[in-house]
C-alpha positions as CSV (number, residue, x, y, z in Angstrom):
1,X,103.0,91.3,106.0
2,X,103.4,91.0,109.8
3,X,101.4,87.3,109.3
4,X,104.0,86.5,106.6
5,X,107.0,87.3,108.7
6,X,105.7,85.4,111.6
7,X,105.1,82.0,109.5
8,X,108.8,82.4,107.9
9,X,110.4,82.9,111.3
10,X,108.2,79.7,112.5
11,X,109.0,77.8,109.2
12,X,112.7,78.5,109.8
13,X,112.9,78.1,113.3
14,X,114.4,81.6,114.3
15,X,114.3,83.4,117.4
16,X,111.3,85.7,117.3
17,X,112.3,88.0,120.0
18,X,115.7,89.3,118.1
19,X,113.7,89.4,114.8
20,X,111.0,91.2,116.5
21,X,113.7,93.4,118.7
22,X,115.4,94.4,115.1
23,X,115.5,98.3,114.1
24,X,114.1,97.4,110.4
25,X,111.3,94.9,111.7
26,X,108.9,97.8,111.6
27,X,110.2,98.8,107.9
28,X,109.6,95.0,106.7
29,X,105.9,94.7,108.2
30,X,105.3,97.5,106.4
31,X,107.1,97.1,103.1
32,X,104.4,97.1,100.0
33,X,101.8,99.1,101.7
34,X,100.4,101.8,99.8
35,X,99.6,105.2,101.2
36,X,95.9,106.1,100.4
């Protein structure tokens, strides 16, 4: 997901360091992943 978010934030031309710096940025790298 991390990959994912990194290739949006390069396709759209955003700032990575207040994406990155954001209290849910965590929360969306792991959004999806399944506890074993």
């Amino acid at each position: 997901n991390q990959h994912l978010l990194e290739r949006f934030i390069a396709t759209l031309d955003l700032e990575p360091t207040l994406i990155k710096s954001h209290p849910n940025y965590p929360t969306l790298c792991d959004y999806g992943i399944i506890a074993a």
